[in-house]
C-alpha positions, 0 to 999 in steps of 0.5 A, spaced: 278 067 681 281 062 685 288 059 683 290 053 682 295 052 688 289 054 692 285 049 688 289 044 689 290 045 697 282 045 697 280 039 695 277 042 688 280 039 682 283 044 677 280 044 669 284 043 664 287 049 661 283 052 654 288 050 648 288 057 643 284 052 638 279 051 644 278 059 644 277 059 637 272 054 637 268 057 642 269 064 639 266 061 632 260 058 636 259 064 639 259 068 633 255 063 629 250 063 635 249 070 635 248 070 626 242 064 627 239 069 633 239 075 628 236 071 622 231 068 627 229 075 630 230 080 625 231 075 618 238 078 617 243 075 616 250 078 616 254 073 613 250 072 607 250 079 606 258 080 608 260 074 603 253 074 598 247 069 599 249 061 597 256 064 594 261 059 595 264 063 600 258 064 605 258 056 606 264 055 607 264 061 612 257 056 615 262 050 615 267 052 619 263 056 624 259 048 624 265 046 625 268 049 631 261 048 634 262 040 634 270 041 637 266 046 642 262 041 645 268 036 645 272 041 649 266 041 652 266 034 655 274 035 656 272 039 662 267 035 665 270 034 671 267 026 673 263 025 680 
């Protein structure tokens, strides 16, 4: 890994630290990644086994993980160095 005072004396401009808002978000996206790749392969899913099929609870827990998806991808943009 290289250092930020490395980065900087080589030209190679350093990205923006990750906020813990930023973490959280792409750990949720992850884990709703990993529940769709389970519903998809072995029709399990482990949230609405967790939280029961179509309770409040389960769509709330699909709404934060959709949420934390959209903030993702603009964090995500937020890293994109410009050419």
């Amino acid at each position: 890994m290289i250092s930020q005072d490395v980065a900087q004396t080589s030209g190679i401009p350093s990205a923006p630290a990750l906020t813990t808002a930023d973490w959280a978000a792409f750990s949720l996206a992850v884990m709703g990644g990993l529940n769709w790749a389970l519903i998809g392969a072995f029709s399990f899913d482990p949230i609405a086994v967790l939280l029961g099929d179509h309770s409040m609870s389960a769509r709330i827990a699909y709404l934060i993980f959709g949420l934390a998806s959209l903030y993702a991808l603009y964090t995500a943009t937020k890293l994109v160095q410009p050419l």
